[in-house]
C-alpha positions in Angstrom: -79.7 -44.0 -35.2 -76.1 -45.8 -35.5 -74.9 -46.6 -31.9 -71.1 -45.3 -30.9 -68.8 -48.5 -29.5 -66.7 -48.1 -26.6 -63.9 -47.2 -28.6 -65.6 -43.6 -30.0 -67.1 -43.2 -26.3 -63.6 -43.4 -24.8 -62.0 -41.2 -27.6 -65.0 -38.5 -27.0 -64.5 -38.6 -23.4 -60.8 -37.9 -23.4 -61.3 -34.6 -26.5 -63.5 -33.3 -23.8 -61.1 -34.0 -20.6 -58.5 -32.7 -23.0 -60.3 -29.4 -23.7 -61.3 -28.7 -20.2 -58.0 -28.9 -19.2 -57.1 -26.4 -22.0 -59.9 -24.4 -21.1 -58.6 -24.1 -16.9 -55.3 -23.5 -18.2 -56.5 -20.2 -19.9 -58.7 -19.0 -17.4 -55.5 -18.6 -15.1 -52.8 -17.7 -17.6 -51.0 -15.0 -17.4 -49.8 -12.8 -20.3 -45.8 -11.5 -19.6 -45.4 -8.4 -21.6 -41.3 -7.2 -21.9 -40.2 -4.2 -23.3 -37.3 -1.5 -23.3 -38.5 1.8 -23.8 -37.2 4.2 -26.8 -35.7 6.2 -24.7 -33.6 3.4 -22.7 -32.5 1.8 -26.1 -30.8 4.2 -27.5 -28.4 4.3 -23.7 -25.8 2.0 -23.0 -28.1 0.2 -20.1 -30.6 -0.3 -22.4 -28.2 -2.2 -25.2 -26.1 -4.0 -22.4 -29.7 -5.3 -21.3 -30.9 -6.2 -24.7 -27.5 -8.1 -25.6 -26.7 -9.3 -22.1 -30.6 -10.8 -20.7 -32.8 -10.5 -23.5 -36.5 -10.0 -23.5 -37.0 -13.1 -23.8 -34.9 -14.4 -20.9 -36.8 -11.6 -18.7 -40.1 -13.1 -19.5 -39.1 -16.5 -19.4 -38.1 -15.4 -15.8 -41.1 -13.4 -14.6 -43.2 -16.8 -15.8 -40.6 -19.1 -13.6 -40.9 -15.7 -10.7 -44.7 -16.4 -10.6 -44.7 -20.2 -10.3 -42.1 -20.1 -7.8 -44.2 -17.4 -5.9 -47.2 -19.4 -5.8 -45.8 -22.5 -4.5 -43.7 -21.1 -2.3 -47.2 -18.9 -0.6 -49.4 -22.0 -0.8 -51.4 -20.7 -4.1 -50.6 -23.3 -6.7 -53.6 -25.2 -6.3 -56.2 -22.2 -5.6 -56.4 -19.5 -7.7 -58.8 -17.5 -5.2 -56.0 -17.5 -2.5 -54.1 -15.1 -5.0 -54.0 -11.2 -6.5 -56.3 -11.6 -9.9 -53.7 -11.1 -12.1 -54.2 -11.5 -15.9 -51.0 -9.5 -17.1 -47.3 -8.4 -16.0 -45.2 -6.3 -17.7 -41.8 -5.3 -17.4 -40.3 -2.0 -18.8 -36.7 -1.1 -18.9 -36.6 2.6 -18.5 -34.1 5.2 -18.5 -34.3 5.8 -14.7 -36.6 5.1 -12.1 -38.5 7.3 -9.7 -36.0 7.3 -6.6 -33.1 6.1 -8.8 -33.7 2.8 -7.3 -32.9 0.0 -9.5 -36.2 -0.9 -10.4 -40.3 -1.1 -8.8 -43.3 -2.4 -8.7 -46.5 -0.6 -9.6 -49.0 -3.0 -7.9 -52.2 -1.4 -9.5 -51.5 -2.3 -13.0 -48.9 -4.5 -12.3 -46.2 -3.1 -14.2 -42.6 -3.2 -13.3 -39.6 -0.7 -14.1 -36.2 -2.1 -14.2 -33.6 1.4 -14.2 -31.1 0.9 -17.7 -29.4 3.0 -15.5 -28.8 0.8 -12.9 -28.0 -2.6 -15.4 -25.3 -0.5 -17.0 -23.8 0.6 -13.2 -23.4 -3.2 -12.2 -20.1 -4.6 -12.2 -21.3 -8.3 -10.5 -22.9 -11.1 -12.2 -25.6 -9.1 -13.9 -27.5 -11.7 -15.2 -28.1 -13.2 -11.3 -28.8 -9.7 -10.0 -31.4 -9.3 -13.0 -33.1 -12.6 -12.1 -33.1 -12.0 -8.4 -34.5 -8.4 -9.0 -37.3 -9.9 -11.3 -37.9 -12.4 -8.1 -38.0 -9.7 -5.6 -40.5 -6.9 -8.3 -42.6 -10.1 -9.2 -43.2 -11.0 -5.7 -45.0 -7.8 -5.0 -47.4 -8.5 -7.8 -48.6 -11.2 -5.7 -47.8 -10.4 -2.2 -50.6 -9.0 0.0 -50.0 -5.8 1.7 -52.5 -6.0 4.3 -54.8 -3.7 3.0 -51.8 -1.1 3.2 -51.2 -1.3 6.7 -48.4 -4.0 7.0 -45.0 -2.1 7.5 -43.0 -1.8 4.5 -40.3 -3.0 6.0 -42.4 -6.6 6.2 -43.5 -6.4 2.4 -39.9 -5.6 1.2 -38.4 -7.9 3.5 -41.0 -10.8 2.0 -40.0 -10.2 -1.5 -36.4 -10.6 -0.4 -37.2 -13.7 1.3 -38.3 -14.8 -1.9 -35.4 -13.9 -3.7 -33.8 -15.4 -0.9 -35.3 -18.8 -1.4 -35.1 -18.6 -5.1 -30.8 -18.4 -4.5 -30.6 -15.1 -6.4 -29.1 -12.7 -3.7 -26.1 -10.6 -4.3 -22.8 -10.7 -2.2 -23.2 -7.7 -0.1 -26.5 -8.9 1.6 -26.3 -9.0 5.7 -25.2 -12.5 6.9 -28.1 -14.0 9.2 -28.1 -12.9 12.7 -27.1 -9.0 11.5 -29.6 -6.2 11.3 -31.0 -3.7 14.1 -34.8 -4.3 14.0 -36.6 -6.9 12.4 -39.0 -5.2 10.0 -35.5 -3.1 8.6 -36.7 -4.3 5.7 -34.8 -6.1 2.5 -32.2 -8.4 3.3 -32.3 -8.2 7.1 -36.1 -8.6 7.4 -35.7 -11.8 4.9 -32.9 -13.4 6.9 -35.3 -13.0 10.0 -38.2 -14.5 7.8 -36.0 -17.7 7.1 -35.8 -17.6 10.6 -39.4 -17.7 11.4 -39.7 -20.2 8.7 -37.5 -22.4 10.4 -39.5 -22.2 13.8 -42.8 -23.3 11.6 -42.9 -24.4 8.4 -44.9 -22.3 6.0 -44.6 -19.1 8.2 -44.2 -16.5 5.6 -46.8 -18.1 3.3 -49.4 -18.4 6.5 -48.5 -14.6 7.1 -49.3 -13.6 3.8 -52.3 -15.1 3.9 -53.1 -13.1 7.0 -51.7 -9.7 5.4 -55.0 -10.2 2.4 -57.5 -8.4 5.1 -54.8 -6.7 7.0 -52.1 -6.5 9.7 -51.3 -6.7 13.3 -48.4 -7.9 15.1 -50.6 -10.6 16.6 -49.9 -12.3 13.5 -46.8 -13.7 15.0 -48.1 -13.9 17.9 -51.1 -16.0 16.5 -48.4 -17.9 14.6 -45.3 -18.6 16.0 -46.7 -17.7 20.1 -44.4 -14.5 20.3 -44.6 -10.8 19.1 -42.0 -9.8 16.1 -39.3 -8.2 19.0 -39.4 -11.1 21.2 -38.3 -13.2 17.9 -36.0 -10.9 16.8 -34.0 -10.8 19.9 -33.9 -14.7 19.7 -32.9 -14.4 16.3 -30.2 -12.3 17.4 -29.2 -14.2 20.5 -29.1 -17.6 18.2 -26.3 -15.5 16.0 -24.5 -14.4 19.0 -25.7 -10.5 18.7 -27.9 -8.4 20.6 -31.1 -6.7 19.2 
C-alpha cells in the first residue's frame, strides 16, 4: 500500500475543513425569495418599484436586514438562539390588509410591501424602502413572547432596529417625545435606545427573554426598574413629563 507524504495529508485535511465549512454554511442559509405580484405590475407602484429598487436590491437588502438582526440580538454565533428560518420572501402587492404600507406574516414568513404606498411616497424612497425591509425583517426574527409581549414592544423593537440600522424617515418623534413607553413604533424605539444606553445589550437581553414570554419584570430583572419608572426618566432626561 503506497504511503501519503505530508504534503497530500495537509492538502486532504484542508478539502475536508473546506467542505465542512461549506457544509455549516448551508445548513443555516437562508433562501430570499422577491417578487411583484401580476396584479401590482401592471400599477404605477409596482413599475416605480421595479425601476426605482429592484428585486434585486430588495433581496440584497433583506440578506444585509438579517445579518444586521442577528448581530445586533446576540445570534450570529448561535443558530439555536434564533426563529428557524430557512426562507423569506417579499411580495409587492397591490394593497395591504389595513392599507398599511407593508407586514409581516410571521408563520411563513412572508412579507407584503403596499405598490400603493411606494407610489404615494414623495421622500427618499429608496431609504424608506430599506428601512421598511429593516423594520418587516426584524419581526421574522424577533420573539413575541409567546404572544403575550404588548405590540407596542414588538413594533417598537423593529423600529429600534431600523433605528440602529440609520434608515428612519424625517417625521419620526425626536427622543424624549411620546406619551407612554410601549406607544409603539418610533417612540417605543427612541425609549429602547434609551434603555440601551443604561445597559448595553438591553434590547437584545429582552428579546431573549420575550422567546418563553413576557412580563414587565423583564426590565425590572434587567435594568432594576419597571417600564413607567424608566419612561418617566426618559422623559425627565429630555425635559418632558410622562
Amino acid at each position: 500500500m503506497k504511503a501519503l507524504n505530508t504534503t497530500t495529508l495537509t492538502m486532504q485535511a484542508l478539502c475536508f475543513f473546506i467542505v465542512l465549512i461549506v457544509t455549516m454554511h448551508g445548513i443555516h442559509a437562508v433562501d430570499y425569495n422577491v417578487t411583484i405580484s401580476v396584479k401590482s405590475s401592471s400599477t404605477p407602484g409596482g413599475a416605480r418599484f421595479r425601476d426605482q429598487i429592484g428585486v434585486e436590491y430588495a433581496r440584497q437588502k433583506l440578506d444585509s436586514a438579517t445579518q444586521f438582526i442577528w448581530g445586533l440580538f446576540q445570534q450570529t454565533n448561535n443558530p439555536a438562539d434564533r426563529r428557524n428560518v430557512q426562507k423569506v420572501s417579499l411580495i409587492v402587492v397591490v394593497e395591504t390588509a389595513g392599507d398599511v404600507p407593508a407586514n409581516t406574516n410571521v408563520n411563513d414568513n412572508i412579507i407584503h410591501l403596499s405598490a400603493k404606498y411606494v407610489n404615494s411616497y414623495t421622500g427618499d424612497l429608496k431609504n424608506e424602502i430599506t428601512g421598511i425591509l429593516y423594520h418587516e425583517t426584524t419581526h421574522v426574527w424577533q420573539w413575541f413572547g409567546n404572544n403575550q409581549a404588548p405590540v407596542g414592544l414588538t413594533e417598537g423593537i423593529a423600529d429600534y432596529v431600523r433605528l440602529k440600522a440609520n434608515y428612519i424617515p424625517g417625521h419620526w418623534v425626536k427622543p424624549g417625545q411620546g406619551d407612554k413607553w410601549d406607544h409603539g413604533y418610533d417612540v417605543t424605539a427612541r425609549f429602547l435606545e434609551y434603555c440601551d444606553s443604561l445597559r448595553n445589550g438591553f434590547v437584545a437581553d429582552l428579546n431573549k427573554k420575550l422567546r418563553n414570554g413576557y412580563n414587565d419584570q423583564y426590565f425590572v430583572e434587567l435594568l432594576g426598574k419597571t417600564p413607567g419608572q424608566l419612561f418617566t426618566e426618559y422623559k425627565a432626561k429630555y425635559g418632558n413629563i410622562a
